[in-house]
Structures are given as structure tokens and as C-alpha cells.
Biopython code that builds the backbone (N, CA, C, O; Angstrom):
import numpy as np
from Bio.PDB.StructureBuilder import StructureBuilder

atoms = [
    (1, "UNK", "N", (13.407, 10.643, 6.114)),
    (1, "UNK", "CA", (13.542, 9.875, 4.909)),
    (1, "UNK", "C", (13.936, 8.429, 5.238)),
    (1, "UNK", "O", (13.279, 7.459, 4.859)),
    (2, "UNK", "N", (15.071, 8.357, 5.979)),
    (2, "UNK", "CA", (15.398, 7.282, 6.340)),
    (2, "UNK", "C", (14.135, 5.829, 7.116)),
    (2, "UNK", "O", (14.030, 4.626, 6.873)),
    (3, "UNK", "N", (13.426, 6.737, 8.042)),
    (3, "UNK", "CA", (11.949, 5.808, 7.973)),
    (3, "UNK", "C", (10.787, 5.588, 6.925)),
    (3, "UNK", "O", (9.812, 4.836, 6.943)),
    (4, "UNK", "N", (11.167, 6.363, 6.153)),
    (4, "UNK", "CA", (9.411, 6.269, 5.239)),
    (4, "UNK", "C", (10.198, 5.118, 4.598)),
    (4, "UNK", "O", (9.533, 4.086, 4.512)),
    (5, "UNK", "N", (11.489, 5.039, 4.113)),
    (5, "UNK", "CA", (12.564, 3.982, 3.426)),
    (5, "UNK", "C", (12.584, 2.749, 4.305)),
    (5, "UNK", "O", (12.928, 1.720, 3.725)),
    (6, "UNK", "N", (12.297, 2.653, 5.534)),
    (6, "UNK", "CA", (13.018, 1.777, 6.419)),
    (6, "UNK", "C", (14.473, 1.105, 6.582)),
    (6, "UNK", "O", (14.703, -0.036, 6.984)),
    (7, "UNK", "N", (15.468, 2.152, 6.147)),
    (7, "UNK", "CA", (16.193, 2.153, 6.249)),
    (7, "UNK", "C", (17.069, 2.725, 7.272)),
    (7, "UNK", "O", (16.987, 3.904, 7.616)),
    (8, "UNK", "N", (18.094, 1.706, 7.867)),
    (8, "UNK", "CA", (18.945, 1.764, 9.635)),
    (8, "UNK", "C", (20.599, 2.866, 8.597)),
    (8, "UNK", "O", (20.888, 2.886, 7.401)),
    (9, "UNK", "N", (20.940, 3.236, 9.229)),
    (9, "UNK", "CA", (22.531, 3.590, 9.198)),
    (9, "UNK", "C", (23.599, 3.384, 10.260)),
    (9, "UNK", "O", (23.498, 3.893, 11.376)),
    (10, "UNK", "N", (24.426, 2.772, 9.959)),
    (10, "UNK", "CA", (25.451, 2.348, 10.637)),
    (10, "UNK", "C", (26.817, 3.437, 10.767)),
    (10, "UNK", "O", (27.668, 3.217, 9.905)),
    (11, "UNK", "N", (27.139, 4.581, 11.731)),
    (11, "UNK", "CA", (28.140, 5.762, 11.889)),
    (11, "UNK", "C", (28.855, 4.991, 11.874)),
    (11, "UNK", "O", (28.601, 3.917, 12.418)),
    (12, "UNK", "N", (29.660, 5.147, 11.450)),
    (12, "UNK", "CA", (31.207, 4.494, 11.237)),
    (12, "UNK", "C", (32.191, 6.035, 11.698)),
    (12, "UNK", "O", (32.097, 7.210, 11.342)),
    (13, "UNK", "N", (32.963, 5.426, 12.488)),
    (13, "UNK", "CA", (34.419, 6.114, 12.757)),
    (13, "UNK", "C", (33.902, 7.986, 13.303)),
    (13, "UNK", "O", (34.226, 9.120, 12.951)),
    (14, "UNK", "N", (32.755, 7.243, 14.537)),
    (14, "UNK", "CA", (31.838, 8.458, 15.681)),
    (14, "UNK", "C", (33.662, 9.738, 16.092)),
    (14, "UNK", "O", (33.996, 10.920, 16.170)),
    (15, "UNK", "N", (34.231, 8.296, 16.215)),
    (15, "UNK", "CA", (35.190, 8.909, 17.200)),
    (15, "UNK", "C", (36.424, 9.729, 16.670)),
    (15, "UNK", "O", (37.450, 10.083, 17.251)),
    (16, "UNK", "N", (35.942, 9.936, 15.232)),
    (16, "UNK", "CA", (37.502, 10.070, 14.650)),
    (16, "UNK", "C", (38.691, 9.903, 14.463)),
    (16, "UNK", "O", (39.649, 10.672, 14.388)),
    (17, "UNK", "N", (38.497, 8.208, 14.347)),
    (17, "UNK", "CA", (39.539, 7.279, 14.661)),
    (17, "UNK", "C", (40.611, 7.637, 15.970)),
    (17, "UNK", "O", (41.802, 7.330, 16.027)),
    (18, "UNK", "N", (39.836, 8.352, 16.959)),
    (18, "UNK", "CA", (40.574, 8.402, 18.206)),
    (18, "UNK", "C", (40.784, 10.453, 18.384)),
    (18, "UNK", "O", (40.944, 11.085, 19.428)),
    (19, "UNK", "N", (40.712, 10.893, 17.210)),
    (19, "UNK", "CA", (41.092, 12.231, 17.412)),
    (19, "UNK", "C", (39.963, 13.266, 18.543)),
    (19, "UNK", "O", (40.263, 14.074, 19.423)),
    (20, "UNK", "N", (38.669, 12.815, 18.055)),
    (20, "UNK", "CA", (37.691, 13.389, 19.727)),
    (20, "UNK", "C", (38.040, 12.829, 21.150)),
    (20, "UNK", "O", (37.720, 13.568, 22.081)),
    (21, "UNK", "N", (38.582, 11.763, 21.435)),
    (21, "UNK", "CA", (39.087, 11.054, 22.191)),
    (21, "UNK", "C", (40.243, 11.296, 22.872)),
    (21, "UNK", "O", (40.520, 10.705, 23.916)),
    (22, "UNK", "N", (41.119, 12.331, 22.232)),
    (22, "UNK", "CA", (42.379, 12.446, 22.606)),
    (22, "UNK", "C", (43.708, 11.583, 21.838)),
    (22, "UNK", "O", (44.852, 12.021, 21.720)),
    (23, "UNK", "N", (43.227, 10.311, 21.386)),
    (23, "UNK", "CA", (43.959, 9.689, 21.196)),
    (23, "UNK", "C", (44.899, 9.706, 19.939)),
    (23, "UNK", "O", (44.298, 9.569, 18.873)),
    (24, "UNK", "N", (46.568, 9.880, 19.845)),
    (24, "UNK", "CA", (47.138, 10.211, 18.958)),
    (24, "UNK", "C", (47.806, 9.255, 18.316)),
    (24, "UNK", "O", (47.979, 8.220, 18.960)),
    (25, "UNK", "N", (48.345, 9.313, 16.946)),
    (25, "UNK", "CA", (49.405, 8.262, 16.260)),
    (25, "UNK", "C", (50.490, 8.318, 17.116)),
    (25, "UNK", "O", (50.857, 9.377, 17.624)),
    (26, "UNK", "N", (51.146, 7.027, 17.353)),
    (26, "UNK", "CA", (51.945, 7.280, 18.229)),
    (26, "UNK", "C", (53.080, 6.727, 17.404)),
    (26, "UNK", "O", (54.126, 6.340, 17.926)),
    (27, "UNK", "N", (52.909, 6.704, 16.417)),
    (27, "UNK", "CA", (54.725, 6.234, 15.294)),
    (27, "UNK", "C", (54.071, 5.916, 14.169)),
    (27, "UNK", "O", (52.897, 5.578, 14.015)),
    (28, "UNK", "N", (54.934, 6.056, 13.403)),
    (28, "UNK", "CA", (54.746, 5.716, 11.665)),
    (28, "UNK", "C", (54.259, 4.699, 11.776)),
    (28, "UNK", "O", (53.187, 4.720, 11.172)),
    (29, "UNK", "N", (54.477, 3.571, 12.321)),
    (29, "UNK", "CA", (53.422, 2.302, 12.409)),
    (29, "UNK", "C", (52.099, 2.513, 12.593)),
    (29, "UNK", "O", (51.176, 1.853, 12.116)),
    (30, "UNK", "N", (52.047, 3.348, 13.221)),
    (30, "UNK", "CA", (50.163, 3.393, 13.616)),
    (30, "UNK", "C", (49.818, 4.343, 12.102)),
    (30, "UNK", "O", (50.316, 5.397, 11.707)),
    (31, "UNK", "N", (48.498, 3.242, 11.350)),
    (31, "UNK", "CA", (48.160, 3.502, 10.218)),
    (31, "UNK", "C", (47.609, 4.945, 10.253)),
    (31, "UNK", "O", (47.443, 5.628, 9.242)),
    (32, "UNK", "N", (47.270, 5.450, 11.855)),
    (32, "UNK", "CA", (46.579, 7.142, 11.650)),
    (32, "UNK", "C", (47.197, 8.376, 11.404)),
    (32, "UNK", "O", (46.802, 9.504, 11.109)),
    (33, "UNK", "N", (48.536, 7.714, 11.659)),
    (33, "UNK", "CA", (49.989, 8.974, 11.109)),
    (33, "UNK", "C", (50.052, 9.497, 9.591)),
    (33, "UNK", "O", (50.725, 10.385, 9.069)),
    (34, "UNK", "N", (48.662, 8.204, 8.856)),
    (34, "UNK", "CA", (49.449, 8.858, 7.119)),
    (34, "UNK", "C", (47.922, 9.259, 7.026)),
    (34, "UNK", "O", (47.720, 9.188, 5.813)),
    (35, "UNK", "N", (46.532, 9.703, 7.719)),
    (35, "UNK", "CA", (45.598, 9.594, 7.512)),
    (35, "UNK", "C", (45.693, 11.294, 7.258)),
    (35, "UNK", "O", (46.574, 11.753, 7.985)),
    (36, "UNK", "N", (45.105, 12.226, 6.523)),
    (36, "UNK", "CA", (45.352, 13.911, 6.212)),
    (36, "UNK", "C", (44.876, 14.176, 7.873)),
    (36, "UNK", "O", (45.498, 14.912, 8.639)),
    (37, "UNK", "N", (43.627, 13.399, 8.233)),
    (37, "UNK", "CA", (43.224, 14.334, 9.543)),
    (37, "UNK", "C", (43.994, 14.328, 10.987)),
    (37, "UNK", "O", (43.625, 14.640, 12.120)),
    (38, "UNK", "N", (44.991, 13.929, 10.553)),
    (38, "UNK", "CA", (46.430, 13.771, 11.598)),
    (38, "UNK", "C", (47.870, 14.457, 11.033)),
    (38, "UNK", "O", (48.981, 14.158, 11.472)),
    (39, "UNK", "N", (47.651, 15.282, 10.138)),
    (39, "UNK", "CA", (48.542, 15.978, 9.406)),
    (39, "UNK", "C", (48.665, 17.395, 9.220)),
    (39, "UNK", "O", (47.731, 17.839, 8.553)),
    (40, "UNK", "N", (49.714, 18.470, 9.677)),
    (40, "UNK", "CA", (49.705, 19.175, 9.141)),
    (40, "UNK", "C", (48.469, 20.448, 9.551)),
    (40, "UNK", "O", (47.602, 20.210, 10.392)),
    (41, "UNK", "N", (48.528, 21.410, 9.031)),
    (41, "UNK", "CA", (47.299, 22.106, 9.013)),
    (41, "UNK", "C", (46.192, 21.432, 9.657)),
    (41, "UNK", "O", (45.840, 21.590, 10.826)),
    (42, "UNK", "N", (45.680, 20.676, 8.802)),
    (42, "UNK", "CA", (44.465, 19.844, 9.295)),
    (42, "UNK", "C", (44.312, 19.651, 10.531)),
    (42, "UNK", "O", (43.352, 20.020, 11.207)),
    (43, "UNK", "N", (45.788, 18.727, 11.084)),
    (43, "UNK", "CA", (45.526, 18.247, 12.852)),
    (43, "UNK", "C", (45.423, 19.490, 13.871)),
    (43, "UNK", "O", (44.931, 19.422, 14.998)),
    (44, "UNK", "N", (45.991, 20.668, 13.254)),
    (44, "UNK", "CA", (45.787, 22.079, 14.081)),
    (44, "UNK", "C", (44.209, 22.284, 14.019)),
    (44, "UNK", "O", (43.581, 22.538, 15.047)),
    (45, "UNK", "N", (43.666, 22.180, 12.926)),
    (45, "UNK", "CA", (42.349, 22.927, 12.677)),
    (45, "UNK", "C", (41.432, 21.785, 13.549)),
    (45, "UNK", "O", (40.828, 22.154, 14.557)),
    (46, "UNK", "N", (41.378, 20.498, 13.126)),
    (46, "UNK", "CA", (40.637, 19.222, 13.817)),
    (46, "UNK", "C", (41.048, 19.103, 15.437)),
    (46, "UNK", "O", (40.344, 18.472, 16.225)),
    (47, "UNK", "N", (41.956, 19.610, 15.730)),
    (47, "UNK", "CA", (42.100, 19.714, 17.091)),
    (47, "UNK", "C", (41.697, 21.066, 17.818)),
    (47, "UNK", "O", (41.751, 21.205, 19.040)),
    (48, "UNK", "N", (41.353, 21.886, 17.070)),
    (48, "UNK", "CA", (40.208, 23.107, 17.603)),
    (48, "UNK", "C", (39.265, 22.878, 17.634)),
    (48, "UNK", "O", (38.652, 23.665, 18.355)),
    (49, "UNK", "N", (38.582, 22.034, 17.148)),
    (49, "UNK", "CA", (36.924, 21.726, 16.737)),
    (49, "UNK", "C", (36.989, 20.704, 17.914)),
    (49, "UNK", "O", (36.008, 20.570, 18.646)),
    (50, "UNK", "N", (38.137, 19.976, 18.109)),
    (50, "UNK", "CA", (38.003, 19.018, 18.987)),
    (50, "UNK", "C", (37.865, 19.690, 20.307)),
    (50, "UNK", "O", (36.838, 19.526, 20.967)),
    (51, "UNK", "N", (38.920, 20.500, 20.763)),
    (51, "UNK", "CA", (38.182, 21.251, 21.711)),
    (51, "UNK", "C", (37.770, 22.042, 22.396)),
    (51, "UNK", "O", (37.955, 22.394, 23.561)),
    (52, "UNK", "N", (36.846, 22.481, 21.156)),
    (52, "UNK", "CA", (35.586, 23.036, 21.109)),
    (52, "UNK", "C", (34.758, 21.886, 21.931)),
    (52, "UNK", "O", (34.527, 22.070, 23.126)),
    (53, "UNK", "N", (34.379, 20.865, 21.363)),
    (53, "UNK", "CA", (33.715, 19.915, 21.676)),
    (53, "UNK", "C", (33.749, 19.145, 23.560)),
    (53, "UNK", "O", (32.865, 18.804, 24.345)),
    (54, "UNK", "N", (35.207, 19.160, 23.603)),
    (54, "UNK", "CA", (35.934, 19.102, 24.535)),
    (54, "UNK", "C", (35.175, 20.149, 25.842)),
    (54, "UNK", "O", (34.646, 19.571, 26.792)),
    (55, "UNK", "N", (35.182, 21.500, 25.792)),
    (55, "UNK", "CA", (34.504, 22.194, 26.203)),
    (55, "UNK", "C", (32.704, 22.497, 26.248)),
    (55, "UNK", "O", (31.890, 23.103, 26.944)),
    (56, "UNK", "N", (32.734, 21.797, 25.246)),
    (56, "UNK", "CA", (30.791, 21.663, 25.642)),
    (56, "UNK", "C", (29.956, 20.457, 26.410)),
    (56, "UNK", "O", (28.794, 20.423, 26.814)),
    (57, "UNK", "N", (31.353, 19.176, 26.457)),
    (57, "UNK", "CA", (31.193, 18.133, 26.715)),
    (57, "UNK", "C", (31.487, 18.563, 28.028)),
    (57, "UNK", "O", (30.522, 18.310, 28.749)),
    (58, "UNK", "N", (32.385, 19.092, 28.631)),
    (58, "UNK", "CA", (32.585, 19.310, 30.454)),
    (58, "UNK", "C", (31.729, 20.765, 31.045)),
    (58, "UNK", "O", (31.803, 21.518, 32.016)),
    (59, "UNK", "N", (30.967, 20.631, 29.906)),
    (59, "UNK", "CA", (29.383, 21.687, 30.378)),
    (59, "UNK", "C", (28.843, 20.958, 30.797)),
    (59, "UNK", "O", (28.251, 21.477, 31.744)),
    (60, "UNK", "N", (28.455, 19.331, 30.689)),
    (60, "UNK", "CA", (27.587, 18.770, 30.448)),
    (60, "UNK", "C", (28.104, 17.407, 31.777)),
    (60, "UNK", "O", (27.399, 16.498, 32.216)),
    (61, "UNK", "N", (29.317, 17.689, 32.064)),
    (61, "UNK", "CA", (29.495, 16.186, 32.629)),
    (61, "UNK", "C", (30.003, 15.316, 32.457)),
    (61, "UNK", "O", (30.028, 14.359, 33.231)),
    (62, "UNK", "N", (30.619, 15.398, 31.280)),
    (62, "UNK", "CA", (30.800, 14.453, 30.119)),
    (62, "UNK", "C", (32.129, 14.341, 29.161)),
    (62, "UNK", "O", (32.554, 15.283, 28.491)),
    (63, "UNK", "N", (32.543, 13.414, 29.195)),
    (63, "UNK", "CA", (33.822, 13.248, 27.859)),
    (63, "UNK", "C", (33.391, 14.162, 26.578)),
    (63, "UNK", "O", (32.534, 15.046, 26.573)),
    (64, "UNK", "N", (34.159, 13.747, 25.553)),
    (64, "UNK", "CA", (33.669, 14.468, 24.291)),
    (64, "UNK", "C", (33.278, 13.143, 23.843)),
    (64, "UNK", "O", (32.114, 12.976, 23.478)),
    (65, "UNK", "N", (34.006, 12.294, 23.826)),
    (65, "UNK", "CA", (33.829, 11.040, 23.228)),
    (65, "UNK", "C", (32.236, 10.649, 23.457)),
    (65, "UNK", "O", (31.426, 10.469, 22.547)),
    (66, "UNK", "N", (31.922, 10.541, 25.136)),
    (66, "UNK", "CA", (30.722, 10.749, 25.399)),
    (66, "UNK", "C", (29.550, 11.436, 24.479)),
    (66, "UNK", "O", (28.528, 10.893, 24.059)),
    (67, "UNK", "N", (30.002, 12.822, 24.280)),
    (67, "UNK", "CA", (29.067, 13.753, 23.700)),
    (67, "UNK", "C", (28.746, 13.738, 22.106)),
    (67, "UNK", "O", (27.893, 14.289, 21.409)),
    (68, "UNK", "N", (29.877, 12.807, 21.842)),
    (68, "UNK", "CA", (29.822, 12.292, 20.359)),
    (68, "UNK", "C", (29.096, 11.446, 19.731)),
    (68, "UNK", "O", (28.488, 11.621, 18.675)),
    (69, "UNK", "N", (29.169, 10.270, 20.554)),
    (69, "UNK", "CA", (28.419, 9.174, 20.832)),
    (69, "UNK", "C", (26.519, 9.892, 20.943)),
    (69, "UNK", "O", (25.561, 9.682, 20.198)),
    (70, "UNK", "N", (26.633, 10.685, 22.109)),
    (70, "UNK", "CA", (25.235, 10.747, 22.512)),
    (70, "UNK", "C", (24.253, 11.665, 21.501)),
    (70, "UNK", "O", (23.025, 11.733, 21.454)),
    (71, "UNK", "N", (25.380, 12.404, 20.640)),
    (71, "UNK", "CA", (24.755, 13.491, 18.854)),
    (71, "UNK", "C", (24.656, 12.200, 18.521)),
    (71, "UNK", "O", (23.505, 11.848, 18.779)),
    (72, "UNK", "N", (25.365, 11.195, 18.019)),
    (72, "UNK", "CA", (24.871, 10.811, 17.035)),
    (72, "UNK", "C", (23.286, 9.521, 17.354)),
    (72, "UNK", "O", (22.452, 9.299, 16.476)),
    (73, "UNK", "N", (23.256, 9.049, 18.381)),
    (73, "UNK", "CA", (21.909, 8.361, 19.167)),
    (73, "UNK", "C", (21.004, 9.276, 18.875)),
    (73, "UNK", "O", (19.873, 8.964, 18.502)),
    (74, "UNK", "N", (21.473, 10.724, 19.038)),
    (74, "UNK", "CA", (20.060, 11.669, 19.187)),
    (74, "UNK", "C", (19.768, 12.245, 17.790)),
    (74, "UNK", "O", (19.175, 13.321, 17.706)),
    (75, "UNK", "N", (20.242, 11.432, 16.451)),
    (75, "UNK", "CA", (19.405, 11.316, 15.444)),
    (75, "UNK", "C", (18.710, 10.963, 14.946)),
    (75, "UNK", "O", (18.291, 11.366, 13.861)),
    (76, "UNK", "N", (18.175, 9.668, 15.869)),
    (76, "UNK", "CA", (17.441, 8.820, 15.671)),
    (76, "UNK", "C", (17.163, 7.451, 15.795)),
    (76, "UNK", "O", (18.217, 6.905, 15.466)),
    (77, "UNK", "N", (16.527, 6.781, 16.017)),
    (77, "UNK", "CA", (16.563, 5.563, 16.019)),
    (77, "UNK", "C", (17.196, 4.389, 15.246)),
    (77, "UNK", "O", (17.542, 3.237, 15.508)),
    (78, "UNK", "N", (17.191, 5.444, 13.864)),
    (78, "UNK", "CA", (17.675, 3.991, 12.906)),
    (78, "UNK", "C", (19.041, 4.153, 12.488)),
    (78, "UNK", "O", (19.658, 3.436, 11.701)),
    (79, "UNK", "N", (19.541, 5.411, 13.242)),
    (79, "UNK", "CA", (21.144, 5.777, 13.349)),
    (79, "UNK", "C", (22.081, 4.852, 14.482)),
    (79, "UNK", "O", (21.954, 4.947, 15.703)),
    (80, "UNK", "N", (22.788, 4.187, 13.964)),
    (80, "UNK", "CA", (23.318, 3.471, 15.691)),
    (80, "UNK", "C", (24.817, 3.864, 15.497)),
    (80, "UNK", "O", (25.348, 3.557, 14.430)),
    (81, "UNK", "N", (25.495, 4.483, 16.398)),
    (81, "UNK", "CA", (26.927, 4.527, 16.216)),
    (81, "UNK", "C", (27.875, 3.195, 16.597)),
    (81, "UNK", "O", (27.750, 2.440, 17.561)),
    (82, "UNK", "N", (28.941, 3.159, 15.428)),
    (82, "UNK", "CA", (29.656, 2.264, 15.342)),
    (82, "UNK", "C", (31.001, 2.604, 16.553)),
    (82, "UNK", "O", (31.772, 3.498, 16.203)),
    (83, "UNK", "N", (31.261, 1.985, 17.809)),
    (83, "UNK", "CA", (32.366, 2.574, 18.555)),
    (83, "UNK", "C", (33.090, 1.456, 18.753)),
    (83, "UNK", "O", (32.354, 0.545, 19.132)),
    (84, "UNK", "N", (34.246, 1.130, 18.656)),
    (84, "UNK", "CA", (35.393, 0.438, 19.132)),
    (84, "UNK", "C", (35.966, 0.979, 20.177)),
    (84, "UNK", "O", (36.438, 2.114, 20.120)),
    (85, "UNK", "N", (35.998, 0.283, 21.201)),
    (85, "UNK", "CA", (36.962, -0.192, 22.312)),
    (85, "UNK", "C", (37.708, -1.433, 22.810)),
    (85, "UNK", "O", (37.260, -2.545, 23.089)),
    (86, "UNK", "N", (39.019, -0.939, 22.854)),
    (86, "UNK", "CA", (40.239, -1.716, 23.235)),
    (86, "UNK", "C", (40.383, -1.920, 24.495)),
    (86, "UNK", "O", (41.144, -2.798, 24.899)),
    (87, "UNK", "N", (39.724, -1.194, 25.263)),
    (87, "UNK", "CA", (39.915, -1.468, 26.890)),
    (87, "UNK", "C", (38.099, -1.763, 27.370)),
    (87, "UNK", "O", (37.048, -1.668, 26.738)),
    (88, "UNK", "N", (38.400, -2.110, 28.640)),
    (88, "UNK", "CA", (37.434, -2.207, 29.446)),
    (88, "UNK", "C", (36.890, -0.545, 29.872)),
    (88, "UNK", "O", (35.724, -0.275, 29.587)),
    (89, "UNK", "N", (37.497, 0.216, 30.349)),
    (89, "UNK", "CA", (37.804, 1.543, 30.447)),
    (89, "UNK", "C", (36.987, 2.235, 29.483)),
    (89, "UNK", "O", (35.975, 2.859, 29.802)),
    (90, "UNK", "N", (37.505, 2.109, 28.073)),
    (90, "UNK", "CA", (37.372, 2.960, 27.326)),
    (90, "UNK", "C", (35.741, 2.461, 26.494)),
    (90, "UNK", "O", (35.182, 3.055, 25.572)),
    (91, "UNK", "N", (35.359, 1.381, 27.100)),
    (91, "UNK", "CA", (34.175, 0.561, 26.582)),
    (91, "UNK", "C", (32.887, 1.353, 27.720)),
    (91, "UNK", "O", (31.720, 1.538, 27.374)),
    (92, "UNK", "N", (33.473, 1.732, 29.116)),
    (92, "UNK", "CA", (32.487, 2.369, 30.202)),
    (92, "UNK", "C", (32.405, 3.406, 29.849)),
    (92, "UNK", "O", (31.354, 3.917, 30.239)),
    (93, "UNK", "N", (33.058, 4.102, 29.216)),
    (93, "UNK", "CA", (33.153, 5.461, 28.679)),
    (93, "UNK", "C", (32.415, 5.507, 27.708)),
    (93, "UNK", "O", (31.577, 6.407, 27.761)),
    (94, "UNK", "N", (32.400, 4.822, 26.755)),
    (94, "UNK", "CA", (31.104, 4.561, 25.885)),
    (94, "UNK", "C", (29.901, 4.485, 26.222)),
    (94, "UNK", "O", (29.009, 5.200, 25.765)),
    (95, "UNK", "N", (29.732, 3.414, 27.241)),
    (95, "UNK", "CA", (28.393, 3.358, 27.629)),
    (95, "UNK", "C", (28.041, 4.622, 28.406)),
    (95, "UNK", "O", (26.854, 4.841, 28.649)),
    (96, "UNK", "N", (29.104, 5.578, 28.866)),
    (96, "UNK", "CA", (28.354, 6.749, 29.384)),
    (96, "UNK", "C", (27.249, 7.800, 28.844)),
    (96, "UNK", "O", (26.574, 8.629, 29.454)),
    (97, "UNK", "N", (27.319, 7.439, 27.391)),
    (97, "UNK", "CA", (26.990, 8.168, 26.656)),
    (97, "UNK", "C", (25.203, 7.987, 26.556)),
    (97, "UNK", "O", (24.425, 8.804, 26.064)),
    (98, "UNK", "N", (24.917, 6.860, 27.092)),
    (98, "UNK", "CA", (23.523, 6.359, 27.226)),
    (98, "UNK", "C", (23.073, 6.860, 28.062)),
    (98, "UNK", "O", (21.989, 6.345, 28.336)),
    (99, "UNK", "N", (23.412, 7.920, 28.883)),
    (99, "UNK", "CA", (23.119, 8.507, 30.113)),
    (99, "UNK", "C", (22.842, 9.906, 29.949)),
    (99, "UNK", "O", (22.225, 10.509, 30.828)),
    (100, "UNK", "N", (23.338, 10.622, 28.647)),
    (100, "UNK", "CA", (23.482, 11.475, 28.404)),
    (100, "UNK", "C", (22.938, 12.219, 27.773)),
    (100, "UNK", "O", (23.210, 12.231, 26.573)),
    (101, "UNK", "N", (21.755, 13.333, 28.392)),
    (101, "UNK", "CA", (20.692, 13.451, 27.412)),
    (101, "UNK", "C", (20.976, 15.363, 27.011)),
    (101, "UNK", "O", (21.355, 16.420, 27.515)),
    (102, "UNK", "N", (20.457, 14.748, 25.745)),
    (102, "UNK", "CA", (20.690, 16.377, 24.757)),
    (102, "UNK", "C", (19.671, 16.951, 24.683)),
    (102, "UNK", "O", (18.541, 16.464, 24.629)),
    (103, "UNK", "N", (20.116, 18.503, 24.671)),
    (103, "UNK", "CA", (18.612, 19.329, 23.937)),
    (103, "UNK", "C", (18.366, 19.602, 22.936)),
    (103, "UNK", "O", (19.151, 18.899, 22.300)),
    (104, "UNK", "N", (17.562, 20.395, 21.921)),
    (104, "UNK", "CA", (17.490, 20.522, 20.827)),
    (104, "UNK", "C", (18.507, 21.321, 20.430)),
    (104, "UNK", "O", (18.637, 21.610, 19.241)),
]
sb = StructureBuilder()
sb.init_structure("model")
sb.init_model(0)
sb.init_chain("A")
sb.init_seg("    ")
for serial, (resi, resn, name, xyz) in enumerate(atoms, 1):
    if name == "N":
        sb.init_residue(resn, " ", resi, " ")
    sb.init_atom(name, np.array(xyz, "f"), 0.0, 1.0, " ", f" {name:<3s}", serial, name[0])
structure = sb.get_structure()
């Protein structure tokens, strides 16, 4: 649909604002402490799925973050994922994901 439309989509927040990543609120200051998917029930349940993911991604070679990145490329062309990185590090880790090829 999205091509007969010519229409692109922009993934916003691939990474789950850090939760596929590993990365946690680290104090009431960090705005991801009041977010539900860092709360409670939820962060138990979202951190099973995480890894889950976690585990299909070191089938493969690969971060999850990696494997996150490389689902959402492998929807298509006019899908581009939106990723932020704060480090140099965590920016190579991104680009790993271009390396990373899926099956059906």
C-alpha cells in the first residue's frame, strides 16, 4: 500500500527508547522512569520479549538492537528506521545492522 501511495514511513523509537538495548532509567530524572513501559508489570513482561529477542539476535551474531534495526529495513524500502546514538560505540552498533541479513 505504502508504494502504490508513494508514501516513505519514518519508525520512530526502533529501540524502545533504550529497553531492546539494555538500556535503563537510571533516576527519576531520566524522563523513561515515568514512561508505563518501564513500570511495574509491564517492565517484567517487556523485558521477556526483550529477551526473547536478545536470544534470537545471538543466533544470528548479533545485538538485539542490531536485529531490531535490521526487522524493521526488512520491510521495505520506504520504511527507514529512526535510531539515536549518543556514542560513537553505540552509532557502530547501529550500523551493524546493515550487515545483517534476515529470512522470511
Amino acid at each position: 500500500m505504502l508504494d502504490e501511495l508513494g508514501i516513505g514511513v519514518t519508525a520512530y523509537g526502533v529501540l524502545s527508547r533504550g529497553l531492546l538495548s539494555g538500556s535503563k532509567p537510571t533516576g527519576p530524572r531520566d524522563y523513561r522512569a515515568w514512561l508505563p513501559r518501564f513500570q511495574g508489570d509491564n517492565l517484567a513482561a517487556n523485558l521477556a520479549v526483550a529477551e526473547t529477542l536478545h536470544a534470537l539476535a545471538a543466533e544470528k551474531g548479533a545485538t538485539a538492537s542490531q536485529l531490531a534495526i535490521a526487522w524493521v529495513l526488512s520491510r521495505g524500502p520506504r520504511i527507514v528506521p529512526l535510531v539515536g546514538a549518543r556514542t560513537r560505540a553505540q552509532l557502530q552498533e547501529s550500523l551493524g545492522a546493515l550487515d545483517l541479513h534476515l529470512t522470511a
